[in-house]
C-alpha positions as CSV (number, residue, x, y, z in Angstrom):
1,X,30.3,145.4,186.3
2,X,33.6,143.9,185.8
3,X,35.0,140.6,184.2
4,X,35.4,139.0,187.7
5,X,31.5,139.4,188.2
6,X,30.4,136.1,186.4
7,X,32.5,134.0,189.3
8,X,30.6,135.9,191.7
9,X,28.0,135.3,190.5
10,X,28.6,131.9,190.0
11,X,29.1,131.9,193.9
12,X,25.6,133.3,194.6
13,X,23.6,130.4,192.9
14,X,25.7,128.3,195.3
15,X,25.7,130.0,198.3
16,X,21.6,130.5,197.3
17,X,21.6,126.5,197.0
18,X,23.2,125.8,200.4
19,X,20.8,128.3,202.0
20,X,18.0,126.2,200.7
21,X,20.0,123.3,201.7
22,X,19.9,124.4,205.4
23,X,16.3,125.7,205.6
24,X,14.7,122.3,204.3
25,X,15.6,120.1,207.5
26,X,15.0,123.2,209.5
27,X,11.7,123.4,208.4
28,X,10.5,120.0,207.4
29,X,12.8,117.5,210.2
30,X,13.4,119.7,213.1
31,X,16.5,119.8,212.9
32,X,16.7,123.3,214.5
33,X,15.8,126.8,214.1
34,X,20.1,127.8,213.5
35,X,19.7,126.2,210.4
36,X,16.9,128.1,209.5
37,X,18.5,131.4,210.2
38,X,21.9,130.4,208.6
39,X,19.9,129.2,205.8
40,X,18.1,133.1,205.5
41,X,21.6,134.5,206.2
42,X,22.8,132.6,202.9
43,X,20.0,133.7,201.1
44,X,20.7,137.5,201.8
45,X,24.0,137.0,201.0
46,X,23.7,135.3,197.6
47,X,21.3,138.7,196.9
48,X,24.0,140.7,198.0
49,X,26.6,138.9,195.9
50,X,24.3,139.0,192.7
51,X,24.5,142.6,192.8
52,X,28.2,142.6,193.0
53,X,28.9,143.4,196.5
54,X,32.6,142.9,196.6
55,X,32.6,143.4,200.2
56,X,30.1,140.7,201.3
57,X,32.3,138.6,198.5
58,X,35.0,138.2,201.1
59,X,32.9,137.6,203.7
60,X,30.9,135.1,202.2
61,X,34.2,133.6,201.1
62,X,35.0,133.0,204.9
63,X,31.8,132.0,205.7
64,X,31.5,129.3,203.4
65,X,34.9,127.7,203.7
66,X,34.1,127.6,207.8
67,X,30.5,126.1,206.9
68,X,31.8,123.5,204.4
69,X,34.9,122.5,207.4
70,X,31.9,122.6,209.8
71,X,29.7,120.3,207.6
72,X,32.7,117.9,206.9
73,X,32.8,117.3,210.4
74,X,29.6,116.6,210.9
75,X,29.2,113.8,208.2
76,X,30.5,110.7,210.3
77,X,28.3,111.9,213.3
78,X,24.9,111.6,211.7
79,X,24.2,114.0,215.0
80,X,22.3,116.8,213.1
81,X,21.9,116.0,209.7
82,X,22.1,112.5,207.3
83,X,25.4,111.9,206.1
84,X,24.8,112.3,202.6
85,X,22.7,115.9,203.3
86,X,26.0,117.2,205.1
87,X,27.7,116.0,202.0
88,X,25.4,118.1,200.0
89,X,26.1,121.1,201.6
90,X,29.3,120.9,202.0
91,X,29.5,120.6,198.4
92,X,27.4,123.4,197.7
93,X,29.6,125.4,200.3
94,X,33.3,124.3,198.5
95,X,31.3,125.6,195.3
96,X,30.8,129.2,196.5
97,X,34.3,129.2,198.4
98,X,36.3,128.3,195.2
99,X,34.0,130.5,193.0
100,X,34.8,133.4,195.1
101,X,38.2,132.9,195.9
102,X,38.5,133.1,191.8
103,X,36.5,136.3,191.7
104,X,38.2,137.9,194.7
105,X,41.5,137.0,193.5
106,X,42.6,136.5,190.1
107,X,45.5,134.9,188.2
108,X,48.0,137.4,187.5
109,X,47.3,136.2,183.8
110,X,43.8,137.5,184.3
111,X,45.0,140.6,185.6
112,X,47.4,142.0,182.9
């Protein structure tokens, strides 16, 4: 493993949390059977990502940033989700993002 594994890493209990985060209403309000499947996507990927799977890094990376735009836009709306849920996982989204972007790229400090 290398040193950039730990943000990774770091990424996968977030992205892990925000699965969770989208299976719970799914499951237990209605809300809809996307979030459920979203919410199992997530959880594959933060599997994927614990075992260092630079490749799903970056797409995990996109993923996240879209979901944690998509869930910002959703807050006012109260549509879907409560506004402080959508808050919640568009935290737990911006978490994973900024975790991976460290771990996919580094400061040029932290590459010499």
């Amino acid at each position: 493993m290398s040193a950039l594994a730990s943000p990774q890493r770091i990424g996968a209990v977030f992205i892990a949390l925000s699965g969770v985060l989208h299976i719970l209403p799914g499951v237990f309000a209605g809300a809809g059977a996307a979030l459920i499947v979203l919410g199992v996507v997530y959880l594959l990927m933060a599997e994927g990502l614990r075992r260092g799977w630079r490749w799903l890094a970056y797409i995990a990376f996109f993923m996240t940033l879209f979901g944690a735009v998509l869930a910002y836009s959703t807050i006012g709306s109260d549509l879907l989700l409560p506004a402080p849920y959508s808050l919640l996982i568009m935290l737990a989204d911006l978490g994973c993002a900024v975790s991976l972007f460290v771990a996919l790229w580094p400061s040029r400090a932290a590459r010499a």
